[in-house]
N, C-alpha and C positions, 0 to 999 in steps of 0.2 A: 504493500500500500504506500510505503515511501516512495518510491520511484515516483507515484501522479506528483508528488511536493516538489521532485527535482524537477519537473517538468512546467516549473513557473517559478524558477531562481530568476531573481532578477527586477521580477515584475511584483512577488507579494511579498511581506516580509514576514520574516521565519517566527514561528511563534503565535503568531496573528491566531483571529480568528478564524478569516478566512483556509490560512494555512493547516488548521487545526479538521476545520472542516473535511477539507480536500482528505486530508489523511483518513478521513473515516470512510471515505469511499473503498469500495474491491474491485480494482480493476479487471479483474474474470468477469464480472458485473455488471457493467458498463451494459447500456443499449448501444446497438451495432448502429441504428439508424431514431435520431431523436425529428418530429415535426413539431414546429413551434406554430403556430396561432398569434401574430403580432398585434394586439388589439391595444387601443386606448389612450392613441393618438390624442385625436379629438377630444377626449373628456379633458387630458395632464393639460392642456392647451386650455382650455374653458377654465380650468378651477385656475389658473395665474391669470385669466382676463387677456390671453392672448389669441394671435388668430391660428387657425387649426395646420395654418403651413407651417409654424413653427413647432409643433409637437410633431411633427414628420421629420422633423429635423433633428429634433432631438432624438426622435425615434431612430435616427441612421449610428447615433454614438451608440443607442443598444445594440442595434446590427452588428458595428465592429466588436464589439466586445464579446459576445456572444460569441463570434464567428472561431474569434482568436482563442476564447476560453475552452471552446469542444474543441478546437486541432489540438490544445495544450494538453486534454483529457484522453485525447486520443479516441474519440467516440468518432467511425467508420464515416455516417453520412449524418446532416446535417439538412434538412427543408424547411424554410424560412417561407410564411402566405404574404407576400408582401401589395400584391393587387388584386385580388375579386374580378370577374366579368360584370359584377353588379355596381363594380366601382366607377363604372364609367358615368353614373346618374350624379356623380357631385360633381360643384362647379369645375367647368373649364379650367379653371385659372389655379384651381385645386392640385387637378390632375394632371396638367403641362409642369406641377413643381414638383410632382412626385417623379415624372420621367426625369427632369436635371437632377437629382437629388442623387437617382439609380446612376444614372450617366454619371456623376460627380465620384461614387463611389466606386463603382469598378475602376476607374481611373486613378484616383488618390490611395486606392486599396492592393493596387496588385501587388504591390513588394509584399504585404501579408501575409496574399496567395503565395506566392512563390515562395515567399521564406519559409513556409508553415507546409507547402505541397499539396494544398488546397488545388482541386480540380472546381471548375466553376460550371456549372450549367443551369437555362432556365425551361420552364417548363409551359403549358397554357397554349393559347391560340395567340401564336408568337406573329402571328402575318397579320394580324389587326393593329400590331403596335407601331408607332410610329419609327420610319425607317431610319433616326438617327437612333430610336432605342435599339431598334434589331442589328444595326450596326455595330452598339456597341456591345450587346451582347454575343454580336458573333466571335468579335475580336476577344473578345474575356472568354470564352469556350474554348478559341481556338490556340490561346495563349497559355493557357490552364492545362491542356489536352492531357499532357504529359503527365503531370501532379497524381500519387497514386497514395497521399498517407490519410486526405479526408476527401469527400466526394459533396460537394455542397449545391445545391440544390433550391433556386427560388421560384417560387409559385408568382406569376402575371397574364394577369387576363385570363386565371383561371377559375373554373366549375370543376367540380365532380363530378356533377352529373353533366357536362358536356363533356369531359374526359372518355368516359361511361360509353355514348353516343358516337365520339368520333373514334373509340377503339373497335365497336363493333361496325363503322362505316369502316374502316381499312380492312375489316377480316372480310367483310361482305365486296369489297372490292378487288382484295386476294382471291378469294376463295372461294364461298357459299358457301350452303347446305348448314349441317347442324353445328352450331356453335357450342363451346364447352368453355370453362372457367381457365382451362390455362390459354385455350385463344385468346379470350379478353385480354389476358394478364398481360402477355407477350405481345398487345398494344397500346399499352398505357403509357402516358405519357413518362411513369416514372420506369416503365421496364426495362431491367437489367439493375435497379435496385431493389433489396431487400425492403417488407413491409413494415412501418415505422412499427418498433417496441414499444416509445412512450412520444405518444403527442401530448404536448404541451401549450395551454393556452393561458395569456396573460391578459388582466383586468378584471377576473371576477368573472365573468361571463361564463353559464354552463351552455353552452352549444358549441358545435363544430363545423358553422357555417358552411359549408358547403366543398369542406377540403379533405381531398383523399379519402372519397366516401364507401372505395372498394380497399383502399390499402390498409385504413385501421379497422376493420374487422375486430379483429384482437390487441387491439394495442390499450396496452396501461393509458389511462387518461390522469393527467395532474393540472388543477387550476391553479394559477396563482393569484392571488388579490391586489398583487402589484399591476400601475400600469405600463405600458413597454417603455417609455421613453426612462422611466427608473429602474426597468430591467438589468439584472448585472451577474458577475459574474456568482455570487453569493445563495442569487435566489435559482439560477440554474443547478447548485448542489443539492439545492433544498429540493427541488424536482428526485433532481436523481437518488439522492438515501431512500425519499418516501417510495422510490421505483423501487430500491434495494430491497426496501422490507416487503415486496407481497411476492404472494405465488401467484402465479398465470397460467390460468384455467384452458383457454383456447376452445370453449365452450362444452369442456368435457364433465364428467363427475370428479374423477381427479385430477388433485394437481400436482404444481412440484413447482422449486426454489426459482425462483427469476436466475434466467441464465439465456445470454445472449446467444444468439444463432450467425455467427462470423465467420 
């Protein structure tokens, strides 16, 4: 369990609480693949009496923090819900600052990826987004390509249930005839990744809006009452002990000790 502590010399200081934490983690333990639920933007932004762009803003220092503290964890994959399809109903002026925001970040961020071996890709109906986003998303996938120690993963312009829709339109355009659960799977936008262990959503909120509605199945759900833009590295431990201590059922009669699938 020491090893996770050496794996953030530098950055926490020894002793802390934080540090202390970290150490009560088991890295045999560890979820192979964590989805976060980024919520609460908007409210952190209303309760200082500011306007909702800058709780997106703030919400981007959770992003890196987060990003940086699972590559340090060594936790496999990482998926981050950062756009909805339903997101397009808030103002224009809204949603052109959350594309600079993403644009600003893959830019300012890559020595992270790179230094950490962070593989970068996004997911969603990626041809609705605006061609400086897809641009700069191609260049961050393609720059990342190589990276094989975390596999990071951002949810834009996405549905579930359109994921759902356009996996069974590619088999039906493959294919026909009778459809089966590993056809769907091996067309999901996330395929070729493992199904998230513990989704994780921040602000209080018990729903799961409408993300990865085939892939958490069985995935441990953890709320936190924090909202993202005070998200850190602290309250992502608190996720993962509470993950440490249950057993995972997978909808059977028995169970057995959380143990990741890596």
């Amino acid at each position: 369990m020491a090893d996770l502590v050496k794996n953030f010399e530098g950055t926490i200081e020894p002793g802390s609480l934080e540090a202390e934490m970290i150490s009560q983690l088991d890295p045999d333990k560890l979820p192979g693949h964590v989805a976060i639920i980024m919520d609460g933007n908007g409210r952190w932004a209303r309760q200082r009496g500011l306007a909702r762009v800058q709780g997106h803003k703030a919400g981007i220092e959770s992003v890196k923090a987060t990003v940086e503290f699972s590559a340090r964890l060594g936790i496999p994959c990482l998926t981050l819900y950062a756009f909805s399809a339903e997101n397009w109903k808030r103002p224009a002026s809204e949603v052109n600052t959350l594309w600079s925001l993403l644009r600003e970040y893959l830019q300012k961020e890559m020595h992270t990826l790179q230094e950490h071996q962070i593989r970068f890709r996004a997911i969603g109906r990626l041809r609705e987004l605006p061609d400086s986003v897809q641009e700069s998303l191609y260049t961050a996938e393609n720059l990342t390509r190589q990276n094989d120690r975390m596999f990071l993963t951002i949810a834009l312009n996405y549905s579930g249930r359109l994921e759902i829709v356009d996996a069974v339109n590619r088999w039906l355009e493959e294919r026909g005839g009778e459809i089966t659960e590993k056809d769907i799977e091996a067309r999901l936008y996330t395929a070729g990744l493992p199904d998230p262990d513990l989704l994780v959503r921040s602000s209080g909120e018990m729903r799961i809006s409408n993300f990865l509605l085939w892939q958490i199945a069985y995935s441990e759900i953890y709320v936190s009452e924090v909202l993202w833009p005070d998200f850190r590295g602290m309250d992502l431990i608190k996720a993962l002990l509470d993950y440490q201590q249950r057993e995972r059922r997978y909808g059977g009669i028995l169970s057995h000790p959380v143990q990741s699938a890596r």
